[in-house]
N, C-alpha and C positions, 0 to 999 in steps of 0.2 A: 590839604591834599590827601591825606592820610584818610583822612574821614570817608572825603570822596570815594578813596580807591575799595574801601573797605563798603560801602553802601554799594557800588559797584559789583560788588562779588556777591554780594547776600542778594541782590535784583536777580543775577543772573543766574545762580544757583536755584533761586527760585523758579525762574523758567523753564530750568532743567527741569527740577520736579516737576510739576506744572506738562509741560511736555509728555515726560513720561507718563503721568498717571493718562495723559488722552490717549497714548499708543498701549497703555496696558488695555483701556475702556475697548478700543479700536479691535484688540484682536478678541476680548470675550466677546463682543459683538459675533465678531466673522465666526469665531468656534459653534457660539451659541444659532448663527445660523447653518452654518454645516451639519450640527447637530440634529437642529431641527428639518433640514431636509432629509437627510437618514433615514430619522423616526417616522416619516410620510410615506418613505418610500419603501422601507421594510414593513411597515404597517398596510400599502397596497398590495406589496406580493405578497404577504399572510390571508390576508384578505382572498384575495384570488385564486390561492389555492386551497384554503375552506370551498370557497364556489365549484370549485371544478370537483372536487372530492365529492363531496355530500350535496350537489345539484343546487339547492337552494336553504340557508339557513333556517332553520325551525325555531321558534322561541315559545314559550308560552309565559303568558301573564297573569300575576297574582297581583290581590289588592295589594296598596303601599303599607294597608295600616296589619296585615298577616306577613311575618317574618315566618319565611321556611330556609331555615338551615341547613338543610343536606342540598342544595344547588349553591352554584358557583355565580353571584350577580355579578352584572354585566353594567349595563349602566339606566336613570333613571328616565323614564319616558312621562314628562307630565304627573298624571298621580297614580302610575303604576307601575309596577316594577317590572322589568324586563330582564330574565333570566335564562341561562342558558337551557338548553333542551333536555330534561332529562324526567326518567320515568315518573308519574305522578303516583303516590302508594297512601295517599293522606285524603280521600274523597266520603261526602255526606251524598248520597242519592236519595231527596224528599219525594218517597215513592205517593202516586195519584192514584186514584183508583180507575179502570179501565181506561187507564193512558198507554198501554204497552210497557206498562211499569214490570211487570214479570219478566219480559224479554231481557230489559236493561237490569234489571238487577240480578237476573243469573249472569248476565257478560261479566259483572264488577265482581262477583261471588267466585266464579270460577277462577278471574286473574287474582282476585285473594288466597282462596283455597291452594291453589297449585305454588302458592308461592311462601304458603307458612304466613299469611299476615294475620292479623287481630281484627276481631268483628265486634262490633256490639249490637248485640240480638238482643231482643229481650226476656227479662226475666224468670217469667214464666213460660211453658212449654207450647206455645202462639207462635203464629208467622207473623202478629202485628203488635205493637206497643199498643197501643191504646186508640181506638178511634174516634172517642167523643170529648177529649180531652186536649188541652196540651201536651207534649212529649215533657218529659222529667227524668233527670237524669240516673232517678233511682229505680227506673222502668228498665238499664239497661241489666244485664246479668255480669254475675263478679264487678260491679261499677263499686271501685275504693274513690272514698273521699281524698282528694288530695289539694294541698293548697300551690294554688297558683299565683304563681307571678309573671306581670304582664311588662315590668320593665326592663329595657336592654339587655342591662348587666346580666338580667336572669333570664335572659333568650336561650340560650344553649339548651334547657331542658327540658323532656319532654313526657308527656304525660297524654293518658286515654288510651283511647283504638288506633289502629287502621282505617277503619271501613264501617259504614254505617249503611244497610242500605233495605231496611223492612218497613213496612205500611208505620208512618208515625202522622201529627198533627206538628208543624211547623213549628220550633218556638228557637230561635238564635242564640241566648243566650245559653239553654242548657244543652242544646247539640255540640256549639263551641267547647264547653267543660268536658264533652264525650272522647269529641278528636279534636286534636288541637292544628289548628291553621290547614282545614283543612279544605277544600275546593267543593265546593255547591253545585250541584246538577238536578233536574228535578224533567216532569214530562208533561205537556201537556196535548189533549186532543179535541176538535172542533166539538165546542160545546150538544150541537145536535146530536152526532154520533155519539158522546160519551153519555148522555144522558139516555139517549136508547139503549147503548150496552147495558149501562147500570140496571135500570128498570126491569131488563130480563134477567143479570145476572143477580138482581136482591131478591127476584120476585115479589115485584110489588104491586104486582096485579093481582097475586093471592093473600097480601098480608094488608092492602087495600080492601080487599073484598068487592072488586071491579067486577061484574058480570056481564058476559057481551053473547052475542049470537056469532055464529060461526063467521061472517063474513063484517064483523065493526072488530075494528083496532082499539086496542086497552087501552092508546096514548090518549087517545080521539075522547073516549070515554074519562078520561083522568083529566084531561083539559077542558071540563065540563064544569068540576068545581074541585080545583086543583089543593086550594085549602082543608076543604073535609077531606079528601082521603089522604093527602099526606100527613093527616095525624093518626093513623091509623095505622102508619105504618112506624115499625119498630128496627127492625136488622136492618141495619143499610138506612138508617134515619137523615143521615149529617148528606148523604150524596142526592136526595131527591130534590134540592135546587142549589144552585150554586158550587156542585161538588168538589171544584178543583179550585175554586178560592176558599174551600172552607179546609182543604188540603193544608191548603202553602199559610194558613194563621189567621186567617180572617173573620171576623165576628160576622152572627149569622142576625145580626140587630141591624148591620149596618150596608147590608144588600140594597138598598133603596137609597142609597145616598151618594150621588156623582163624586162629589168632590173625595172621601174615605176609598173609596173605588179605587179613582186615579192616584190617589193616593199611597194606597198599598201598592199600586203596581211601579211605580218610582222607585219604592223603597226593593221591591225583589230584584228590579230590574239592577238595582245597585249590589244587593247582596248573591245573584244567583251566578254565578264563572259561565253557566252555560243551560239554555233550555231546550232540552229536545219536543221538536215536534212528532208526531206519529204518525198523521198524515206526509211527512218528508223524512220518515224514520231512517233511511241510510246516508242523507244526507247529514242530519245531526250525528250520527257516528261519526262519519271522516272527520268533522268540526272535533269532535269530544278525542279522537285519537289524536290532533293536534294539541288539542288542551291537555291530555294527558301525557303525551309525548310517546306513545304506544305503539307496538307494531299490528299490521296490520290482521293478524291471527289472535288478535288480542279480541278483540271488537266483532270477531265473527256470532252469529247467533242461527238458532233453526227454532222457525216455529213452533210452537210445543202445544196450546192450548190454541183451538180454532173453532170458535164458536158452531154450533150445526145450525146448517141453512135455511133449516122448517121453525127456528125461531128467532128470527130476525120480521121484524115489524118494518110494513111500507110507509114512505113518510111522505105524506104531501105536504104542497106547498105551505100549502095554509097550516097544514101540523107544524113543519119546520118554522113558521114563523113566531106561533104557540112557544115553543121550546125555547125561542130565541130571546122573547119577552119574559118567558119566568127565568132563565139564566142568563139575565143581562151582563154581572158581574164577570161574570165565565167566558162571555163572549167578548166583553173589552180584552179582558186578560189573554185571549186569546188571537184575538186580531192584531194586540202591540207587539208580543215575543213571535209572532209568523213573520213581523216586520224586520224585525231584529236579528233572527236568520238569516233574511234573505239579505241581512244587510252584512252581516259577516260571511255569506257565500262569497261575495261579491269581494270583499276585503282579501280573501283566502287568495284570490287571484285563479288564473288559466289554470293550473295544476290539478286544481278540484276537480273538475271537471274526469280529465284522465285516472287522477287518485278513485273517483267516485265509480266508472267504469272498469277497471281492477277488483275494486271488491266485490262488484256484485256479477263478476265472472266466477269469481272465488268462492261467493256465496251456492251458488249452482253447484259446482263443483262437489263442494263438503258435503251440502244437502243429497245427492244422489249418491256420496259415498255411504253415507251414515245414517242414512234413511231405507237404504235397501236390507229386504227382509223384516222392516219394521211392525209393528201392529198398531192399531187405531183402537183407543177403547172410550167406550163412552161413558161421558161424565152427566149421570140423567138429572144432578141436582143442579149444578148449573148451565145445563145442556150445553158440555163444550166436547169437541172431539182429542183426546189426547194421544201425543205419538209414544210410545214404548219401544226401547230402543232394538235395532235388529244386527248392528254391527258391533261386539263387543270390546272393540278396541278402546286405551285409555282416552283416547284423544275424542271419539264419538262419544263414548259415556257422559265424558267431561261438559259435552257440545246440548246435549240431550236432558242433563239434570237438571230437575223442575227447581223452582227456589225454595222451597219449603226441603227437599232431598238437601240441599247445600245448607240449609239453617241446622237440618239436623246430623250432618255430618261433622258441621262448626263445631255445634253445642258438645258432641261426640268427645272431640278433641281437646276443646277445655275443660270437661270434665277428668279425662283423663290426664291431663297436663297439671292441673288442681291437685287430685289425687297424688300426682308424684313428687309436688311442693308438699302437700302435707305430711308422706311417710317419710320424706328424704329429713323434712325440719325435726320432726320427732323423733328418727334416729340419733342426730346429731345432738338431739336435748338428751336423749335418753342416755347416748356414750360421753355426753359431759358430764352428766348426774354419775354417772357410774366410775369414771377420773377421779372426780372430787370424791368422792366415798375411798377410792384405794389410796389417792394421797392423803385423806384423814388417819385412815387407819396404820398409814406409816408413821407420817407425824406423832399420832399419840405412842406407837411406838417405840418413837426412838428418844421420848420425853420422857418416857417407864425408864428406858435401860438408861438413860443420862443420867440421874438421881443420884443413883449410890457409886461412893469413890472409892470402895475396896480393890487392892492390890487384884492386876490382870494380866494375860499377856498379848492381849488381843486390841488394834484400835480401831474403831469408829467414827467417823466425824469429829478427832480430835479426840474421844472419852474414851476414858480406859472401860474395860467390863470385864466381868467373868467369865469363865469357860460355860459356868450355868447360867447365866444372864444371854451368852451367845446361843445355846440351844434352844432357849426361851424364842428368844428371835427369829431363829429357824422355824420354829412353830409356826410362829402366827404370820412368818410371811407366806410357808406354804401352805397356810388356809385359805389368805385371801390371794391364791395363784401368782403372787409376783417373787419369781426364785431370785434366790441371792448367785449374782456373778462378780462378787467382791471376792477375791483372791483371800484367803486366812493367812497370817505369818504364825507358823510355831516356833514354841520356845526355842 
């Protein structure tokens, strides 16, 4: 009975436990749901009021495999990262030739300039790195070697420029070493037109040696035997076929080869954040101030070079077809990223559209503030008409500077920034060198007067001296100017 009574108690104490542990389970349940409705619901009306404040969220996206550290990440969208909205100050602009590339990179120049950031221009005293080359990274000016690290731990540092934005030849790896993780933008324009610009803007109807009657066009005549006189020409060699693939990296062996074509353009289409077209040039702005996260006074621009209209070549059908065939490469490249605009117009949403009609009220605006009074001067070597500024306020000057004016304002700057690195360093060697000599001279000193232990009544560092050992000392401290404010005791 005993036995019984006592298995009895241990059963039902056991159920108690047993019990309890389901009513402790029971309530972290319910807590852990009341919690969770909270966090949905505090996290709607957060939500909600971001939307009402700031109209529609902005984000911009960076590749997964570039960590930029001064944004605040948000969460991971597939294989990109989605970060919060904030100014973009880390951009490479792979300037084209006769793509509208001047326009764009005085935009990127002046929101650098005005803002104190770091350029890498090149080396020598050029608007261009190098044209028949790959870029290198020893093309840039003041470029220090520094050793990079690419894993996590050693994410926080940072090293290069700011801003890159002068006539270079494509090469990823040594632009990466210039600025680090920094956003890709580059220009492209309808193969036709750019190869007609080029042709008048290299003269290569003169360095061809093209000779026509007043009424045949040089194109007409150059598409006659396109191989002889493109060797013949030298300045502006790399742009008489395929100019803006041989821009963005692409070997001039491999223009005849579909599959290296499609090929290259894969791989831009993966590495470039954004392409401007020229023919939709303020449409790729609005796109680029979203990518940049910028305002809208940012991205304003005024014509500055404007071709004259007595040298512009007619193109017919049949010529345009000409062009289309020797710059086949030019023209995929060019057809796939028009697609891919219109296909991020479209992603942008309704807004564009209004955002797109704003700026180009704006545009008007600025333009007849900062244009009036202006002059027009001509440019007879590459027949362009240039505007010289008429209103000399900071804001129009700023609006008005040619790109080469902001290279050499840059170059200006670092120079002078350099100069006060090297006098301020050499000071500071100079007043250590010149320490170390006065503390020598005390030192040896006070290792003279220690020496001898004849009777004194004066102390020093613990050593007795003489009355003439102390005069001595007086000497040579007021030679080398450091006076004695040690207190003497007399006898």
């Amino acid at each position: 009975m005993v036995l019984v009574g006592i298995e009895a108690k241990m059963l039902t104490s056991a159920q108690e436990r047993h019990l309890s542990c389901l009513d402790c389970l029971a309530r972290a349940t319910k807590r852990l749901r009341i919690f969770s409705s909270v966090f949905i619901v505090c996290s709607l009306i957060f939500s909600s009021a971001i939307y009402l404040n700031s109209g529609t969220l902005q984000f911009n996206q960076v590749h997964l495999v570039h960590t930029i550290y001064n944004r605040t990440t948000t969460q991971l969208v597939g294989t990109r990262r989605l970060v919060e909205c904030a100014p973009v100050q880390r951009i490479v602009f792979l300037k084209t030739h006769k793509t509208a590339g001047t326009s764009i990179g005085t935009i990127l120049q002046r929101y650098g300039y005005t803002r104190n950031l770091s350029f890498a221009i090149p080396a020598k005293d050029t608007p261009v790195f190098h044209c028949c080359r790959y870029f290198k990274r020893t093309d840039v000016y003041q470029y220090t070697e520094q050793e990079v690290q690419f894993e996590p731990e050693f994410g926080n540092q940072t090293w290069g420029f700011n801003m890159m934005t002068s006539h270079a030849v494509y090469s990823r790896p040594e632009m990466d070493a210039v600025v680090q993780d920094g956003l890709y933008v580059t220009s492209l324009r309808n193969p036709v037109d750019q190869f007609e610009s080029a042709f008048v803007y290299f003269d290569m109807m003169k360095q061809a040696k093209i000779t026509t009657n007043n009424n045949t066009n040089p194109l007409s005549v150059f598409f006659t035997n396109p191989e002889k006189y493109r060797k013949r020409i030298r300045y502006g060699e790399k742009q008489v076929q395929n100019g803006q693939m041989y821009d963005l990296g692409f070997q001039s062996q491999y223009f005849s080869d579909p599959f290296y074509i499609r090929y290259k353009i894969r791989q831009l289409e993966r590495e470039f954040d954004l392409v401007i077209i020229k023919e939709y040039f303020d449409e790729s702005l609005i796109l680029m101030k979203k990518l940049f996260c910028w305002e809208m006074d940012d991205i304003l621009y005024i014509p500055k070079r404007i071709r004259d209209s007595g040298f512009r070549y007619n193109i017919s059908e049949n010529l345009r077809q000409n062009i289309r065939e020797w710059n086949h490469a030019d023209v995929l490249l060019y057809e796939h990223f028009n697609r891919t605009l219109w296909r991020k117009i479209e992603e942008y949403g309704a807004e564009f559209w209004q955002e797109l009609d704003a700026f180009r009220r704006r545009i008007v605006d600025v333009t007849s503030l900062c244009e009036a009074g202006s002059q027009i001067i001509k440019d007879n070597v590459h027949h362009m008409n240039i505007i010289r500024l008429g209103n000399k306020t900071n804001f129009c000057r700023n609006l008005l500077r040619m790109d080469g004016e902001y290279t050499a304002l840059i170059r200006k700057r670092m120079q002078v920034k350099e100069w006060r690195n090297t006098k301020r360093n050499t000071s500071i060697s100079d007043l250590n060198s010149k320490q170390q000599t006065v503390k020598g001279n005390i030192n040896s000193t006070k290792s003279k007067l220690s020496t001898n232990n004849s009777p004194i009544s004066d102390t020093m560092n613990g050593k007795r001296i003489t009355r003439v050992r102390k005069k001595i000392f007086k000497k040579i401290v007021k030679k080398i100017k450091k006076p004695v404010t040690k207190a003497v005791r007399k006898p």
